[in-house]
C-alpha positions as CSV (number, residue, x, y, z in Angstrom):
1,X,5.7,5.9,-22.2
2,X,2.6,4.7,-21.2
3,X,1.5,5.3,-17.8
4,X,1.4,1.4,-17.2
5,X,4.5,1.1,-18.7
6,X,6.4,3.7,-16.8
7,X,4.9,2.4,-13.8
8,X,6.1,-1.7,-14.7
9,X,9.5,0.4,-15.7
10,X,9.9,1.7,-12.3
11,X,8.4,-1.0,-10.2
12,X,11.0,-3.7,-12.2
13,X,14.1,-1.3,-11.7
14,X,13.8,-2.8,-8.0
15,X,14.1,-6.1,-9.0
16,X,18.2,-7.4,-9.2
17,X,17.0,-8.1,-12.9
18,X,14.5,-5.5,-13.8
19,X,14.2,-7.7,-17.3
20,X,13.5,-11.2,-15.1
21,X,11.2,-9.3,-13.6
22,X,9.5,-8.2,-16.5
23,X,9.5,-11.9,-17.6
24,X,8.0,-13.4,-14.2
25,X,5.1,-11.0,-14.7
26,X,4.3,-11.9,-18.6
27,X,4.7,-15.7,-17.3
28,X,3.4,-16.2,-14.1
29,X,0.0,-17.3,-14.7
30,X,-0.9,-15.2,-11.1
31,X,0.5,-12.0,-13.4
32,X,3.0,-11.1,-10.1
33,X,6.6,-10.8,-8.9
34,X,8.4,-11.0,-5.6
35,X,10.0,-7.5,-5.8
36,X,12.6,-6.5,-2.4
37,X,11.4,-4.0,-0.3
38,X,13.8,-0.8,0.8
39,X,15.5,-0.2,-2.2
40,X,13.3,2.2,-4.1
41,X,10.3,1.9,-1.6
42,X,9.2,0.3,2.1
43,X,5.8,-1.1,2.2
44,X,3.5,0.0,5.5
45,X,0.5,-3.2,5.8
46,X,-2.2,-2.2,7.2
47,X,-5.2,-4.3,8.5
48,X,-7.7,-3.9,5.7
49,X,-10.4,-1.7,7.6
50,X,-8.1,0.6,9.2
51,X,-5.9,0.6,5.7
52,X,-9.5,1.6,3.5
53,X,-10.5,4.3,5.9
54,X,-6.5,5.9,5.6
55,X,-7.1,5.7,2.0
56,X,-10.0,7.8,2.6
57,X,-8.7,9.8,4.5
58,X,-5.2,10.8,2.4
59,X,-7.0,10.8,-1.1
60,X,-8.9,13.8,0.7
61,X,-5.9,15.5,1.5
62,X,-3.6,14.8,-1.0
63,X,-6.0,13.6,-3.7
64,X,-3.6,11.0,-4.6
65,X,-1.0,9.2,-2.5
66,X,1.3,7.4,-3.2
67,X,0.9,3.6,-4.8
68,X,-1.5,1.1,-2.7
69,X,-2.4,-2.6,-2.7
70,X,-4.4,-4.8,-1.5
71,X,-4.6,-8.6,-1.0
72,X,-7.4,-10.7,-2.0
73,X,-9.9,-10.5,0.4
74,X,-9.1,-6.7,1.4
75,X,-8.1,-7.8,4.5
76,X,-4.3,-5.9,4.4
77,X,-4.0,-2.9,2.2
78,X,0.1,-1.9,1.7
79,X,1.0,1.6,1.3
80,X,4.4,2.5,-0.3
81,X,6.6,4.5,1.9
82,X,10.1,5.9,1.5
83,X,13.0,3.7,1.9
84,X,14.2,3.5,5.9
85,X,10.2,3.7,7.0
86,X,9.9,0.1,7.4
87,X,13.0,0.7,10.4
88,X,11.5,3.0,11.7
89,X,7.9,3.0,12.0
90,X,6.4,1.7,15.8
91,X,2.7,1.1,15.4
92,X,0.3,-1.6,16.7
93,X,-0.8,-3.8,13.7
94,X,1.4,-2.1,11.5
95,X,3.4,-4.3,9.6
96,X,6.6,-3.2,7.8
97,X,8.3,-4.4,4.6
98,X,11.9,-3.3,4.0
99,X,15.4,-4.0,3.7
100,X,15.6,-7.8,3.3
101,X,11.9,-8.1,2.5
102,X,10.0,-9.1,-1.0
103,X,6.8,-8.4,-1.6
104,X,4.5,-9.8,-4.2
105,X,3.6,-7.0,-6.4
106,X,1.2,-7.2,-9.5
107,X,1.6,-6.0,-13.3
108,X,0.4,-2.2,-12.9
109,X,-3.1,-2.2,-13.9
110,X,-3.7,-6.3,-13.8
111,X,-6.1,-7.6,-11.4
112,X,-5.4,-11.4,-11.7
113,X,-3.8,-13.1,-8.9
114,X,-3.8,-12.8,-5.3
115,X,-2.9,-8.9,-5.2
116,X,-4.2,-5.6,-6.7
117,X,-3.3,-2.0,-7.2
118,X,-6.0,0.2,-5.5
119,X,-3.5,3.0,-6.2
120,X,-1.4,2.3,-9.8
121,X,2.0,3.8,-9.2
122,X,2.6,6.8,-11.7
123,X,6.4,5.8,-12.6
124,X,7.9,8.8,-11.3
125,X,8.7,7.6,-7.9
126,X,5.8,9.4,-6.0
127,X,5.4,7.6,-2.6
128,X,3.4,8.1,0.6
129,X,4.8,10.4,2.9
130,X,4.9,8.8,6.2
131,X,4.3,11.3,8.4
132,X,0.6,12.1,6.3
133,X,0.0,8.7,6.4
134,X,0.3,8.4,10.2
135,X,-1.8,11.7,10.6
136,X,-4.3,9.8,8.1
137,X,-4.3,6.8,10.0
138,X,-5.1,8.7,13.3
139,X,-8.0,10.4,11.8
140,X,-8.9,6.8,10.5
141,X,-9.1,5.0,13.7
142,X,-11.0,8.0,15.2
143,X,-13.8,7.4,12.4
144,X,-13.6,3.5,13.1
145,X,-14.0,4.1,16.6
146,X,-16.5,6.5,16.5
147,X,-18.4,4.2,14.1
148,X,-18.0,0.8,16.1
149,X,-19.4,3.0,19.2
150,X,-22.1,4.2,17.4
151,X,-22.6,0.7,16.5
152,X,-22.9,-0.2,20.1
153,X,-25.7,2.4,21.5
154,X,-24.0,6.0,20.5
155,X,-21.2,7.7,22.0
156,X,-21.7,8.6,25.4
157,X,-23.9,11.5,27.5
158,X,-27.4,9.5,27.1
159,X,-29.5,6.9,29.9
């Protein structure tokens, strides 16, 4: 199998109907499907600055993470997470999709439509891990935070 296609295979083997799903993607003019969250994967959603700087920060460390979207508009960026992180996760801004959640996720490698893939899954099953994304994330508002002070006259010690 194609990378693509080992990716749409796994991504539609979360679906109730993984061959509906299939169908909605070939049909549906935006090239997406709601998929349900928790099964094979949770979904972290991140605000879209704080999301692109993690992204930075783990495809540093790991080179690369688990797969990523984003909506149109970058303005959330959704890493997948093992099932149960959704439950779990306490974080300002951080929104979780997972048991009893869908998400709308594109055809791997189509760009049409309202989401995208900044991170194609690889069809194996590799996710984030959560406790390197939230150590990612850390780092990532440090770097924001640093930058919006800089922004604003440097960080500290001057007159």
């Amino acid at each position: 199998m194609t990378g693509t296609t080992s990716a749409a295979a796994w991504l539609a083997s979360a679906a109730p109907d993984p061959a509906a799903c299939r169908r909605e993607w070939r049909h549906n003019p935006l090239g997406v499907a709601l998929l349900p969250a928790g099964r094979l994967w949770d979904v972290l959603i991140l605000p879209g600055d704080l999301g692109c700087a993690t992204l930075d920060v783990l495809t540093r460390c790991v080179g690369r993470p688990g797969p990523v979207l984003v909506d149109f508009g970058d303005s959330r960026m959704g890493f997948f997470v093992p099932p149960g992180t959704a439950a779990r996760w306490l974080g300002t801004g951080v929104r979780g999709a997972g048991e009893g959640t869908w998400i709308v996720v594109p055809y791997p490698g189509g760009s049409v439509g309202t989401v995208r893939w900044v991170v194609l899954p690889d069809g194996s099953g590799t996710l984030t891990d959560p406790a390197l994304l939230e150590l990612a994330m850390h780092e990532a508002a440090a770097v924001l935070s640093d930058g919006a002070g800089e922004r604003r006259g440097g960080r500290g010690g001057g007159t």
